[in-house]
N, C-alpha and C positions, 0 to 999 in steps of 0.2 A: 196771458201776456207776461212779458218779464219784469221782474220785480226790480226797482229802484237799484238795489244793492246789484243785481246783475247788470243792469243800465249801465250802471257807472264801472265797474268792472272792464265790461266790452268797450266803453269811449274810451278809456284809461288803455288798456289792451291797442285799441287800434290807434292814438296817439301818437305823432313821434316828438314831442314836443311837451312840456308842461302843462296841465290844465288846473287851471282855475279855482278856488271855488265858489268865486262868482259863478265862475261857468257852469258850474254842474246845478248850482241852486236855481239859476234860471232856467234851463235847456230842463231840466224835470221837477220843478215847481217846488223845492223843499227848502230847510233851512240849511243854516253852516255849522249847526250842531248835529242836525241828521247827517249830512256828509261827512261830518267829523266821525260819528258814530259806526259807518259803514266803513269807515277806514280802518278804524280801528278792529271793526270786527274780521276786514280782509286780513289782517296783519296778525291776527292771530289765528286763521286758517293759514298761514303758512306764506302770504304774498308779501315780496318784500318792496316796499311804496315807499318813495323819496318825499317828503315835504319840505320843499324850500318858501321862505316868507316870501311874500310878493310875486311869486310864479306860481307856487300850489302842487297838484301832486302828479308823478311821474312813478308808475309799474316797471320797475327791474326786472322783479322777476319772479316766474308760477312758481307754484311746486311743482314737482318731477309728474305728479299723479295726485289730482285731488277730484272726488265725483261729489256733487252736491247742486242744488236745484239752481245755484245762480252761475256756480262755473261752466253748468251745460248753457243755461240760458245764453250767457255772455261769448260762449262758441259758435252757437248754433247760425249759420248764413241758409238755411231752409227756406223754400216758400209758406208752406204748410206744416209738414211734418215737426211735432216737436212745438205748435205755438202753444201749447199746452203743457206744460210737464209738470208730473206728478213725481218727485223724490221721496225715498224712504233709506235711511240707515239700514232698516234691516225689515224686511216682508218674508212672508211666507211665500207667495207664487207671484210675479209682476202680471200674469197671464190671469189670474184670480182677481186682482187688484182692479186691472183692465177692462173683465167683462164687470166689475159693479159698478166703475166708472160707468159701463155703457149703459146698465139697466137705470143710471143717472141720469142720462141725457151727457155726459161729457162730449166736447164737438169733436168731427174727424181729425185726424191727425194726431192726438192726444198722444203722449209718449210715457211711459211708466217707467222707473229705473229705478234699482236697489245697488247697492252697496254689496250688502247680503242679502240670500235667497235660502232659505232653507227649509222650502217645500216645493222647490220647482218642480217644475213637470217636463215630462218628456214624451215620445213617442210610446203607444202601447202601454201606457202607464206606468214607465219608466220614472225613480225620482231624479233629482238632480239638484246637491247643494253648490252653496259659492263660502268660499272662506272670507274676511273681510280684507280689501286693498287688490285683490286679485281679477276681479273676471267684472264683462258689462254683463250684467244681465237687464234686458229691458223689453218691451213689449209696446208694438204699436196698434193702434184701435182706427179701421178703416170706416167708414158706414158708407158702400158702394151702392151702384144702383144697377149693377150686370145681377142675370142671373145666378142662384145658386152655384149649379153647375162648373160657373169659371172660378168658384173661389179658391179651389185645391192649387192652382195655377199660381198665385200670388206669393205661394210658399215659395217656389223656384225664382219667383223676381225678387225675395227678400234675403234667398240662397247666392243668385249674379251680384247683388247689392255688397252681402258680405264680403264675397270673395275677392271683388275690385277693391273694397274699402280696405283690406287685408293687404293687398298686393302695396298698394298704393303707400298705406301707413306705413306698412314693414320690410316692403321689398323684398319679400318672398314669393315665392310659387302656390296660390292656392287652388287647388282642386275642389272640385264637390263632387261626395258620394251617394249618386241618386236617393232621394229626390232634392236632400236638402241637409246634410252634412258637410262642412267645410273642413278640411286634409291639408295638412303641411307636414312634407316629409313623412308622408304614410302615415300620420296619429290626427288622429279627431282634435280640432279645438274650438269647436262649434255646431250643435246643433237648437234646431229649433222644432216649435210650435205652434198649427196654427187652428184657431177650431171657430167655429161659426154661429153665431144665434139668429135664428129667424123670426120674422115679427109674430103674433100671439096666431094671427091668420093664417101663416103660414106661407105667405104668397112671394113675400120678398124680404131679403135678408138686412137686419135689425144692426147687423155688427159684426165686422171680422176682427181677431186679434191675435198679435202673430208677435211669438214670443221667442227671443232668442238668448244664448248662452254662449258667450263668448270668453275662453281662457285667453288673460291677456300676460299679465303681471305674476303669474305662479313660478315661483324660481325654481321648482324641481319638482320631478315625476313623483315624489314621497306627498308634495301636497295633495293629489288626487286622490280617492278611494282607491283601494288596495284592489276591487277586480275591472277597476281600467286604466291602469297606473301603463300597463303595456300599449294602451291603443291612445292615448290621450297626449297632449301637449300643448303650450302656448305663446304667443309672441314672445316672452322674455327666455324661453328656453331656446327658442331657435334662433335670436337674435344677440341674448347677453342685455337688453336695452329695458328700459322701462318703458310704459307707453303712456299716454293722458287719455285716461279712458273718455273723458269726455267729447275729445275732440277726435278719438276714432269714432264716437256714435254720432256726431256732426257726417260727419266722411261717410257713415251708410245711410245715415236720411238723405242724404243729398242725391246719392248716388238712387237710392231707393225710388225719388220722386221723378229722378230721370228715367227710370225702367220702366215704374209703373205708369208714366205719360204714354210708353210705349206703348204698353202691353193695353192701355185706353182706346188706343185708335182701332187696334181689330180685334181685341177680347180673345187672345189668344198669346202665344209665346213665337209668333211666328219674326218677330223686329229684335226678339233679342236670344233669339237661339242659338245662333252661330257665336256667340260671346259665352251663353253657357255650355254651349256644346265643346267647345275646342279648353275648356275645364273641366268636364267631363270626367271623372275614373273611370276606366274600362272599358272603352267603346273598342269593341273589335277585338274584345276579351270576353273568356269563361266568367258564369256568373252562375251562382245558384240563387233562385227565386225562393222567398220563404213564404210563402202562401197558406195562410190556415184550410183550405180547400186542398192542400200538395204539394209538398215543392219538387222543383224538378229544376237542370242545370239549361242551360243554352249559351249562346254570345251573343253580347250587348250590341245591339246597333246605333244607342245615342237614343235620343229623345224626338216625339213629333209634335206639332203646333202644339197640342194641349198639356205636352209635358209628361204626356206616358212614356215610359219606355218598352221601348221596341227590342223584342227577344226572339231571334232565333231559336226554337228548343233541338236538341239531339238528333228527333224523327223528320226533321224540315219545317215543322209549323211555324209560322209568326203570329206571334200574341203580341199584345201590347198590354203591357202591365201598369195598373193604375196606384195610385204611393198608397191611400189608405190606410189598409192592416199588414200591406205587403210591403216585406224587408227585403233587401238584394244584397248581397254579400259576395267577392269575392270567390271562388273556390280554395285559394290559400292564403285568408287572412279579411285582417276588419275591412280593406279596399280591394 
């Protein structure tokens, strides 16, 4: 649930008018020294609060970018996603974080987020840090009741989620580079993670968590490590703008829980394919398959219900390639 200090934040936030502090001490049961207290403490994160006598207080205005467990709280218009959040200044993996949350009992929906990340994980055991002020890095904890089988699928609805949440925020063009890479102007500024624990029986799946990395606020290609500095990039490089990280991770739960109502009714990607399809990189382009069994080139056909991709190879076969262990790349370049 959200914490007092985030309560009062979001009434103040959604306010056009002066509130109280009668008001606030009745509407969530505290004193006028606690509210006193929470002001003061907004005020030195950075919110600039009018208090006039006899009217009470009145929010001018955020900081440009501040991430912290009541500023998402007091963003957040979700049904589910996100009634939980767990914040940290600085974690090692939000995706580590997540699965002990779950071996906890934490309820579905649960939202993890760091500041700093500086043992992320990536695909293939890839690492992946965050600088501090820069990028969302967060991770949500599903406990479904479909089969195993569809949870690879969820990646690609948490892939549509970003890339609307993207467009939308930024008003950019975002792409995704099968399965689950999101592309602005040909450079990575987002990918993700998603991996699964089954219950001790085996029989049905205990918890999904699906962790993602988002460059937002990085002002130049020199913040990046030096061997992705060429394929990489983020909202502020492409824009010039700052972003409120908080309120773009509003903008993909939202979106998220709208996909995945979708993706609920037939256990499949068949209700939101043509949204990630026509974002898609390289349908009806060269592609080489990186297969630890082989790789070998063909062209992309787009994706089918389940979210494999469909390849033409050289000699005429059609395969459909499952995300797993398998990369897909371009023939001349990261997309």
């Amino acid at each position: 649930m959200k914490t007092d200090r985030a309560d009062i934040l979001s009434l103040l936030r959604n306010s056009t008018d002066y509130v109280s502090g009668q008001q606030l001490c009745d509407k969530f049961g505290v004193t006028r020294t606690a509210v006193w207290k929470v002001m003061n403490q907004l005020k030195e994160d950075g919110y600039l609060i009018e208090s006039v006598p006899h009217k009470g207080y009145r929010l001018l205005k955020s900081p440009d970018d501040i991430l912290s467990e009541s500023e998402i709280a007091s963003r957040l218009t979700t049904e589910w996603a996100g009634e939980k959040i767990c914040y940290y200044d600085v974690t090692g993996s939000t995706n580590n974080d997540a699965k002990r949350l779950g071996e906890e009992g934490t309820p579905h929906g649960t939202v993890v987020v760091a500041d700093v990340q500086n043992a992320g994980k990536g695909r293939r055991g890839r690492g992946w840090q965050t600088l501090p002020g820069t990028a969302l890095a967060f991770t949500l904890l599903l406990r479904p009741v479909f089969a195993a089988d569809k949870a690879s699928m969820i990646t690609l609805v948490m892939a549509l989620s970003v890339a609307q949440a993207v467009e939308k925020m930024a008003g950019v063009a975002a792409t995704i580079k099968w399965p689950n890479d999101i592309v602005v102007s040909g450079r990575k500024i987002c990918g993700m993670l998603t991996e699964m624990t089954m219950t001790p029986e085996m029989d049905e799946i205990q918890y999904i968590v699906i962790g993602a990395g988002i460059n937002v606020n990085n002002a130049s290609p020199e913040e990046f490590a030096e061997d992705i500095r060429d394929k990489a990039t983020s909202l502020r490089i492409e824009t010039g703008r700052l972003f409120n990280r908080a309120e773009l991770l509003n903008e993909i739960l939202n979106r998220f829980e709208a996909n995945y109502e979708i993706f609920l009714k037939t256990l499949d990607l068949s209700g939101i394919k043509e949204d990630y399809q026509k974002r898609l990189q390289g349908v009806g382009g060269e592609v080489r398959v990186l297969d630890p069994a082989g790789e070998y080139t063909g062209v992309s056909q787009g994706i089918d219900d389940s979210g494999e991709l469909i390849v033409i190879k050289e000699n005429g076969e059609t395969v459909r390639v499952y995300a797993g262990e398998v990369s897909v790349r371009g023939l001349y370049g990261y997309v």
